[in-house]
C-alpha positions, 0 to 999 in steps of 0.5 A: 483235276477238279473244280477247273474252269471250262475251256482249252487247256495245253499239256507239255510233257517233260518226257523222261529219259530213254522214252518217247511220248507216243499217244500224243503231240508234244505239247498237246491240247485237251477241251475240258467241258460242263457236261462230261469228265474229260479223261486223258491218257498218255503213252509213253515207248521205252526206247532201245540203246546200242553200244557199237565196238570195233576190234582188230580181229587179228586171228579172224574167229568172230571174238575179241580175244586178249591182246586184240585193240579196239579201232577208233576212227571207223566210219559205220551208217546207221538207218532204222524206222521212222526215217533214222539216219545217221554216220558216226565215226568210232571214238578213241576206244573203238566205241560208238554209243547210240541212245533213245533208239525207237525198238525196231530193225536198224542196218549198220554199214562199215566203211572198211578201212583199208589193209583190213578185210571185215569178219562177218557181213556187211552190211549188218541188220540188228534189232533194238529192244525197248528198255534193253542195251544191244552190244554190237562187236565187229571185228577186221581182220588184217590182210596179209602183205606178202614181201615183194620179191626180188625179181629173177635175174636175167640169164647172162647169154652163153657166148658162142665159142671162138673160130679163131686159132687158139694161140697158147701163151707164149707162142703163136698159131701153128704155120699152115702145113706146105704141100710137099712137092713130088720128087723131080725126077731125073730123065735120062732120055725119051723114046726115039720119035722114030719109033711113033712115025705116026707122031700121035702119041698113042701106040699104034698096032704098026709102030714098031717096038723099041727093044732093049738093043734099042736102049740098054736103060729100058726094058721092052715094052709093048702096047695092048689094043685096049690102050693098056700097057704092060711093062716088063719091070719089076710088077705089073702096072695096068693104065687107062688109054689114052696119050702118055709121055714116057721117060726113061729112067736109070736102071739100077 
């Protein structure tokens, strides 16, 4: 500018888009002089843009493939240099747009919903490049459910068997056997008392014996010292000593 007056002057910048005005203050003020030509310079930054895109991962390899929806409604924070800070959720296409980003690294934290597991890391750092447009795609897997099963059935116990009598259709329990008594036995007579004088009803060496003169029904018998007997009957019949009452039996 020439031929201005001297003194103070105050510069605004209308800062094109997708830059930022980075030598100065926006407004700034330049003193213009007599004595020297005032130069002013002013820079300004290409800013960087992402482009953020969340898909259904359903088979989990890192790439959208066909068939796989894009997920709205994801929760990502986003922080980056001098103090960039912000949470955005995806919008109805899966999609997050980010402009006039300052180059540099920026870190991207999910909020994963849930049922979903994130393929890849979390949180993710990237790098804004001044002028260039980042694509940034992060795919969730499903979890697998497995189906509840049923729960085992609780063994019916096997009830021990039955004590009691078995009685068939019909009928009734079997009677319980009676003893059958000992055939009574028809005594014909006893030894004559005269023939035990010591009345202890053991033999004694000095009784004498009863002979079949005596009674015809009998045959002879006679004592042992050792307590046995010995009859003459049809075999040998071999006892234990000790007291014994004998009866006389018809001799067929």
């Amino acid at each position: 500018m020439i031929g201005i007056p001297f003194g103070t002057y105050t510069f605004t910048e209308t800062v094109p888009k997708q830059y930022r005005l980075t030598s100065h203050a926006n407004p700034f003020n330049v003193v213009v002089d007599k004595t020297s030509i005032t130069y002013v310079f002013v820079g300004n930054q290409p800013l960087g843009k992402l482009r953020l895109k969340k898909y259904e991962d359903t088979n989990g390899n890192g790439a959208q493939d066909a068939g796989e929806q894009t997920m709205p409604g994801v929760q990502f924070h986003i922080t980056g240099p001098e103090g960039y800070d912000i949470t955005k959720n995806t919008n109805s296409a899966g999609l997050i747009k980010l402009f006039n980003l300052v180059p540099g690294t920026y870190t991207v934290t999910e909020t994963v919903p849930g049922g979903y597991t994130i393929v890849g890391a979390n949180p993710r750092i990237i790098t804004i490049n001044p002028t260039n447009l980042t694509y940034l795609n992060i795919g969730n897997l499903p979890n697998v459910v497995e189906p509840e099963g049923s729960p085992d059935p609780t063994p019916t116990p096997t009830p021990s068997p039955s004590t009691e009598p078995t009685v068939e259709p019909g009928g009734s329990p079997d009677p319980e056997s009676t003893p059958t008594p000992d055939p009574t036995l028809d005594p014909l007579g006893s030894l004559d008392p005269s023939d035990d004088p010591g009345a202890g009803g053991l033999g004694d060496p000095d009784d004498p014996a009863v002979t079949a003169a005596d009674d015809p029904g009998v045959a002879p018998i006679s004592f042992a010292d050792t307590g046995a007997m010995q009859a003459a009957l049809p075999g040998l019949l071999l006892m234990l000593a000790g007291l014994y009452t004998f009866r006389r039996w018809q001799q067929a």
